[in-house]
Structure formats: C-alpha cells, structure tokens
N, C-alpha and C positions, 0 to 999 in steps of 0.2 A: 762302219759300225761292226763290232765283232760279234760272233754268234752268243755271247752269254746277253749282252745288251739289246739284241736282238729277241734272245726268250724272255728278259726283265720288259720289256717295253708294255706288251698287252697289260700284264698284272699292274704297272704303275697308273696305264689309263682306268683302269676297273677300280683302283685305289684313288682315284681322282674322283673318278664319277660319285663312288659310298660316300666319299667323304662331304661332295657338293652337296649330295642327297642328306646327309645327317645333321651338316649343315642346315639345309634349310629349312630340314623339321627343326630344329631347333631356334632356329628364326622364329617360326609360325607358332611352337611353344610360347615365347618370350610375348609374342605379340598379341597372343588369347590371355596369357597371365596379365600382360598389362592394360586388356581390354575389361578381363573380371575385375580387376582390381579398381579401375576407373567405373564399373559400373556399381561394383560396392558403394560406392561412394557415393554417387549420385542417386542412386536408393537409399542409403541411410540418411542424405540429408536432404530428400523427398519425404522421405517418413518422419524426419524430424519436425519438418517445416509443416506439415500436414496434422498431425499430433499438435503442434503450437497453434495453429488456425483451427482446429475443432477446437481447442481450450478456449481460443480468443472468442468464438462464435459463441462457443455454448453461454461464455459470461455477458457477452453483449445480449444476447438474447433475453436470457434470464432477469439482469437488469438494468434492461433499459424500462419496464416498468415504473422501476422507482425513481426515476426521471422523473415525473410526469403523476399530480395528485389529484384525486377526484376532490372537486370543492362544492360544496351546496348552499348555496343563497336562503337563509330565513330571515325574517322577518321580525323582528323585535319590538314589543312594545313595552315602553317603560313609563307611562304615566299613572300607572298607579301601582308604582313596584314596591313602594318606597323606601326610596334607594335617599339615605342621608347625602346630602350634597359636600358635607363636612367630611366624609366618613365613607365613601362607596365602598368600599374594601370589606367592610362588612353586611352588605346588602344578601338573599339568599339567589345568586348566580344560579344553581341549577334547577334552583326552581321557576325561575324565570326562563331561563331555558326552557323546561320542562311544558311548563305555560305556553310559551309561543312556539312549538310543536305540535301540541295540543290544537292551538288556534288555528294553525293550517291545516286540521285536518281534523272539520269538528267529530267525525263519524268516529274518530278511534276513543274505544271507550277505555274504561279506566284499567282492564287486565292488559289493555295491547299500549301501555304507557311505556313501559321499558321497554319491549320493541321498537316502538317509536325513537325512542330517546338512543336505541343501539344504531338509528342508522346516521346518527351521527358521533365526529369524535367526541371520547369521554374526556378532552380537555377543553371541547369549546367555553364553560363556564370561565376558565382562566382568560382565555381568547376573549372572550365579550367584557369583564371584568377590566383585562387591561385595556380594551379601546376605551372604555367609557371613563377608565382614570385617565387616559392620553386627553379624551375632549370632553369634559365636563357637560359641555352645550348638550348632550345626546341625550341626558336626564331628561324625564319627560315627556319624551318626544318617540316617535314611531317610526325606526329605518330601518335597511337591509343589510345584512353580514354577511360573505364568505367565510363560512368555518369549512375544515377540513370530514370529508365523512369518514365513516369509521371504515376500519379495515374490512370487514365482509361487505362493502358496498361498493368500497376503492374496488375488491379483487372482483364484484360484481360486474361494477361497469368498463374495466380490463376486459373483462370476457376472460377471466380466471377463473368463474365458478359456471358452470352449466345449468341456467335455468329451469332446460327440460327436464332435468336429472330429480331422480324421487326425492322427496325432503328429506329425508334420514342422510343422504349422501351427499348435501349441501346447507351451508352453515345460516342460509337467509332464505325463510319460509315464503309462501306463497302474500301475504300481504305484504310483507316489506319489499318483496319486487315490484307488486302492483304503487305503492309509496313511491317508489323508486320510476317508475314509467310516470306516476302524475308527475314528479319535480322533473325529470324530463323534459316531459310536454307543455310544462308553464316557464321551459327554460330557466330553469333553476342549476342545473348542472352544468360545471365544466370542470375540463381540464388542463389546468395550467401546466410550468414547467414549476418542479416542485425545488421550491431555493430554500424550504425549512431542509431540505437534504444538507444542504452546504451552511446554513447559516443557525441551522439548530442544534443543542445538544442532545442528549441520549433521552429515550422516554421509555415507559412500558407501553405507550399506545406506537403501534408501527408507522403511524399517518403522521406522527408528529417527532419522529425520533431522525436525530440528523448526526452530522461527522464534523462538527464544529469544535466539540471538545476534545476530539480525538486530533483531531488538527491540531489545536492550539498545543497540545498536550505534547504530542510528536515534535513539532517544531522548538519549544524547550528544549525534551530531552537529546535533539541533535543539537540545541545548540550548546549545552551541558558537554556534549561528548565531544563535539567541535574544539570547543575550547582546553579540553585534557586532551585529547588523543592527538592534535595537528601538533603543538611544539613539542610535548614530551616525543612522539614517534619520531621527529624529525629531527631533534636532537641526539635521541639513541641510534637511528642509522646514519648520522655523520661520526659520532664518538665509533662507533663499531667499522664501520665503512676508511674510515682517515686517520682515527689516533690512536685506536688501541691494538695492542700489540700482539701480536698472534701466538699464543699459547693457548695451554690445555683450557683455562678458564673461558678466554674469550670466544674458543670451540664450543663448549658444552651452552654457553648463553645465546650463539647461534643456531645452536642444534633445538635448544628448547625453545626459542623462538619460532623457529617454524613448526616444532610439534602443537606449540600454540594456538595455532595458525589454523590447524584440524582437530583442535578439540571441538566438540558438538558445543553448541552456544547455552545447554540447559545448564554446563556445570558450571558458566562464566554467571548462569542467572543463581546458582547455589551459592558461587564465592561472593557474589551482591548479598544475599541474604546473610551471610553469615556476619560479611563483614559491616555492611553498612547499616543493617538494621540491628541484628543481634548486636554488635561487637559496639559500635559508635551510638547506637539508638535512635537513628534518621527516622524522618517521616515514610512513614507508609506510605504507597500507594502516588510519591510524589516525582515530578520531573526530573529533581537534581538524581535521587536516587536513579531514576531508570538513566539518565545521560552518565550518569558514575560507571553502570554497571555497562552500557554499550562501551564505554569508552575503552575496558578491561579488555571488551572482543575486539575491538578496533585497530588497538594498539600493535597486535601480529600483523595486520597485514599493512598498515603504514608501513612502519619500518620495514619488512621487507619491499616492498613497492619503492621506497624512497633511498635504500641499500640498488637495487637494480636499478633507476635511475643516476645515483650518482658513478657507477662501472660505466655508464653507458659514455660518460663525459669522456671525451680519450684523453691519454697522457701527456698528449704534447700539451693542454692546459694549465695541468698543473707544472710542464716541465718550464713552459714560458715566463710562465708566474714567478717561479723559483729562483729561474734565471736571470731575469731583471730586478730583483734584490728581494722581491716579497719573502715573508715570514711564511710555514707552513699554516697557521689560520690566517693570514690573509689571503694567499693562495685560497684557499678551501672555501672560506667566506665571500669573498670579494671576487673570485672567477669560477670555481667549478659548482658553488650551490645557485648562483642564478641560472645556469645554463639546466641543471639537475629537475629545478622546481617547477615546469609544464609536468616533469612525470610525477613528483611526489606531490603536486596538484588531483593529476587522475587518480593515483593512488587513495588517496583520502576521499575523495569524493564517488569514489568505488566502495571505499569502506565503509562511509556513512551511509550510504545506498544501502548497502547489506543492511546497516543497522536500524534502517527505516523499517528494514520486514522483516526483522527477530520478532518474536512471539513470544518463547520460552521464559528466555530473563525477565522479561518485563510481568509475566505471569508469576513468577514466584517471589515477586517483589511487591506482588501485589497491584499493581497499575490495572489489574479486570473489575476494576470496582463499581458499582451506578451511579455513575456520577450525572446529577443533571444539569448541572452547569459547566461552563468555560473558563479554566483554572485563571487563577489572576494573578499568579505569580509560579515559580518554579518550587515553591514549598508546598502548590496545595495538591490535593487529590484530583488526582486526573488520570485519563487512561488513553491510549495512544491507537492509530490507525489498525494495527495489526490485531490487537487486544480489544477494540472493538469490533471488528471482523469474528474475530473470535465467539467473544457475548453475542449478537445478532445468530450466527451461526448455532448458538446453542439453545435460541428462542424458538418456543414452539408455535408462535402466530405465526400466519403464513405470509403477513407479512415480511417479515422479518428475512425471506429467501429472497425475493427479489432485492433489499437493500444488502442484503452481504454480497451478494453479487457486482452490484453498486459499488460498493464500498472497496472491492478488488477491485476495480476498475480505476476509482479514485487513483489506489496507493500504489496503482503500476504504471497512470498515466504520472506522479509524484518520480515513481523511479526513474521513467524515461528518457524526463526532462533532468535527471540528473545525472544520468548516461548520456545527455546529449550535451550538458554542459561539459562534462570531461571530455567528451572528441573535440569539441568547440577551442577549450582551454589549451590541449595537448596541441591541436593543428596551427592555433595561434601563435603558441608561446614556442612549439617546438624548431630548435634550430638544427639543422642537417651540414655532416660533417662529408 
C-alpha cells in the first residue's frame, strides 16, 4: 500500500461509518412515517366506525319505542245504542265511545269527560265502527275492544313522561295516571308489537300513523325509475363505450355526464317540476312523476357504472369474437355485454338505492302531502319513505320522534338489503379473468 493510500484509508472508514449512520436514521425515518401513517388510518376508520355506531345506537334507541303500542281493553255496550242494523255507518261512534268510558268509570263526572275520552286514541270511534261493520252479530250485545291509547298515555306507560314531575311539566295530570293505574290493575293494559307501524298509512294521531303508504308509494316510484333508467343508461353506455366515435362531441357528452353525476339532487327535483308538472301538466304529488324525476338522477350514474363495467371486459373478448367471423354488435351483444352485466347490475342497484333516500326531488314534486291511504295505482297521491320521514320529523306530538326514528330504521334496513343484493348479484354473476 503506498503512503497516499495509506493516509485515504482512515477518512474512507469515517466515511463508511456517517454514511451507515445516516443511513439508518433514514431507515428509522421511513419506518416512524410509515407507522404514523398506518396509524392515521386506523384512527380515522376507528372514529368513522365509532361515529356510525353512536348514529346506529342513538336511532335504535330512540325508536325502538314505536316498535311496541300501548293498547287498552274497554268495554262496549251496544244494546241500546241504536245502531241501524241496515245502516251502522251512521250510528253516533263517539258517543258511544264516550258512554262506555263513562261506564267504566262511574266517578268521572261530566268536566273530567274529555280527559277521559283523551286517554284513549281519537280514532277508536273508526276502530269500533269498522269492527262492528266487519261482524254485524256484535249489535246489541256487550264485548271487549283493544283500541290503541292516545299518545300521552303510550309516552306515559313507556316511561317517557315522569310522573313525579309537577303537572305544568307533563302533558297527563294527576287523575289520568290514577285511570291509568286502575286499567293497569284490572289488566286492561298491554303492549303489543305495533304492525299498524307497517301495515297503516299516515294519521294525525301518532298511535295510529304507519309507513304503509310510504312503502307502497316508494316501491312505484323505484319501479317507475327502474323501468327508464335500467335500458336507457345501458344503452347509452354501450353506444358511448363500443360505437361512438371519439371526437369533440362524444368528449363534451362524457364530460357532462359525469358533471351530472354531482349535481345536488334538489336541481334534478327543479327540472321534475318544470318539466313534468309545469311543462306536460302530470299529477301532482304522484309516483309516476316522482319515478320520472329519480330516474333523471339515476341515469349518471348507470351509465357511468355500466361504461366501467364494460372496460373491465378485456380485449381478447372482443378480439375472439371478431376473429371467428362475428359482426362488431354481435361481438358486443352476444360476448362482452353478458360478461359486463354483474357490474351494470351493481350499478343500477346502487343507483336505485340512492334514489330510495332522495328527499329533495320528491319534496318539490310535491309527494310531502297527507295522504291517508295506500296509493292504488302509480297516478294517485302518495308520498314515499324519505318524505315521510320528513312530515313526522316536522310533527310537533311527541309522538311522532320515536316513529321518525323508526322510520330511518325501516329505510336503511330497505337499503341494506339492496346493497346486499348487489354483492350477492356481483359475487354470483361476476366472472374472473
């Protein structure tokens, strides 16, 4: 070794050593970066999932109340009601009512009548009315009825209202509890599972207002949108996707298609108003209209959905097709859109999903209306899950909070099951290349 190699020698180990050394802070950087960064992560989707289970809890909590109806047992006598046997429909119901209230309870004198008569619902008249048009035989005769009690007695026997609490601060005074303890005590009280929820339409009284029409109502207008938005979008993303030609136009119609895509839904529920009511003169407040106007919001994200689905098909499909004599739409028809349709299945059924919990359009089309029946066709007035959520929410009986809560529950267990039918569809039908 000569002597200049000899003085290079120490500096090269000194320079070995910084460099090992710099190295491996730089190691131990890389590996604290990629420990915060993993740890971002798993905090943010801690606090996500944690944020979604206080949301899930608070609404189960809230209502599950409206689950579950307070029912009260009276006693009917109808032998000297007189009640036309030709004719019961006009018999006077609530005063008959009113009377066998009365009877149970000779002490209550004639100012504490409407208290009486408040601890039960103000539709039982209807309720006693139509049993006795259902069986004729009951004229006459002296039996016992389940009606529904009124909503300050439902929240009472919940253990919603505070008994001990001073009367100005709770909505049912000191004799209507003590009412409320004798039917109690002569086992007159219970609590069912409450099926007018599922099986009734909308009321002003909270104890008897249900998500029947709202059901029926919804299920139209998805099937309204179903029916426009599945072939027109599937249509225009195979013509955009396989036939049309790439120029400035067919750019700018893709570009505006996905601007479509994020427009807020209130201006799709605008161009519904303009067009279908103002401009054609449709029914108000009806299914076709509200499935018209989802179908406007639906239609972006089909076709993009069913555009990314058909890319995914790879090109040896089409190039096989091609190659053994097929036409480019038989190609397209006949081998790459069967293979495409798992995903423009999930697609659509994503989409309709969304348009189960629009609110907006459906509001300025009018579908918030009170409707108390079960539309019986796609022209009549009816109002849909989201829009009823809505109305309840905007009710000032206190009722009415535990069934909106309800009533989200409903149309999120509705969505679930239609996010689970798309993984279901996608895992079945989907074939791997």
């Amino acid at each position: 070794m000569s002597e200049i190699e000899a003085t290079m020698q120490p500096v090269r180990n000194i320079g070995d050593e910084l460099m090992s050394e710099e190295g491996a802070r730089r190691v131990r950087r890389r590996y604290r970066a990629d420990f915060r960064f993993r740890a971002y992560g798993i905090i943010a989707i801690a606090i996500a999932v944690g944020v979604l289970g206080i949301l899930l809890a608070t609404l189960i909590i809230r209502g599950a109340p409206a689950f579950v109806q307070t029912q009260v047992t009276i006693t009917v006598d109808l032998r000297d009601a007189g009640i036309d046997p030709a004719d019961p429909a006009r018999a006077d119901w609530r005063g008959i009512v009113a009377d066998s209230l009365e009877a149970m309870f000779p002490g209550a004198g004639a100012a504490q009548a409407r208290e009486l008569r408040d601890m039960i619902s103000g539709g039982t008249p209807f309720i006693l009315r139509d049993r006795v048009i259902a069986d004729p035989a009951l004229i006459g005769t002296v039996f016992d009825i389940e009606v529904p009690a009124s909503d300050r007695i439902d929240q009472l026997n919940k253990g919603a209202i505070d008994r001990d609490a001073p009367v100005a601060q709770r909505t049912v005074n000191d004799q209507q509890i003590a009412w409320f303890d004798t039917l109690e005590a002569q086992d007159r009280i219970a609590t069912p599972f409450n099926t007018t929820l599922f099986v009734g339409a909308d009321s002003r009284y909270p104890e008897l207002a249900g998500l029947w029409g709202a059901i029926v109502g919804s299920f139209y207008a998805l099937a309204v949108c179903l029916a426009l938005s599945f072939p027109i979008g599937i249509a225009a993303a195979i013509y955009l996707e396989e036939f049309a030609p790439k120029n400035r136009w067919t750019e700018m119609i893709e570009i505006n298609i996905n601007n479509l895509a994020a427009v807020p839904s209130v201006v799709f529920g605008l161009l519904g108003l303009a067009l279908f009511l103002n401009f054609f003169g449709m029914p108000r407040s009806a299914p076709l209209v509200g499935g018209m106007t989802l179908a406007l919001m639906t239609l972006p994200t089909i076709i993009i959905a069913s555009r990314a689905a058909l890319k995914a098909v790879p090109p040896s499909i089409r190039e096989g097709a091609l190659g053994v004599g097929a036409s480019h739409q038989q190609a397209v028809l006949h081998h790459v859109l069967p293979l495409a349709m798992p995903g423009m299945l999930t697609g659509t059924i994503i989409g309709l999903a969304q348009a189960l919990g629009e609110t907006a359009p459906l509001l300025l089309i009018g579908m918030n209306a009170f409707i108390t029946a079960a539309p019986d066709s796609m022209m009549s007035p009816s109002t849909a899950l989201p829009t009823q959520i809505y109305i309840w929410a905007d009710s000032p009986e206190r009722g009415f909070v535990a069934r909106t809560s309800a009533a989200i529950l409903v149309l999120l267990g509705f969505l679930a099951c239609m996010n689970a039918v798309a993984i279901w569809l996608r895992s079945r039908l989907e074939r791997r290349w």
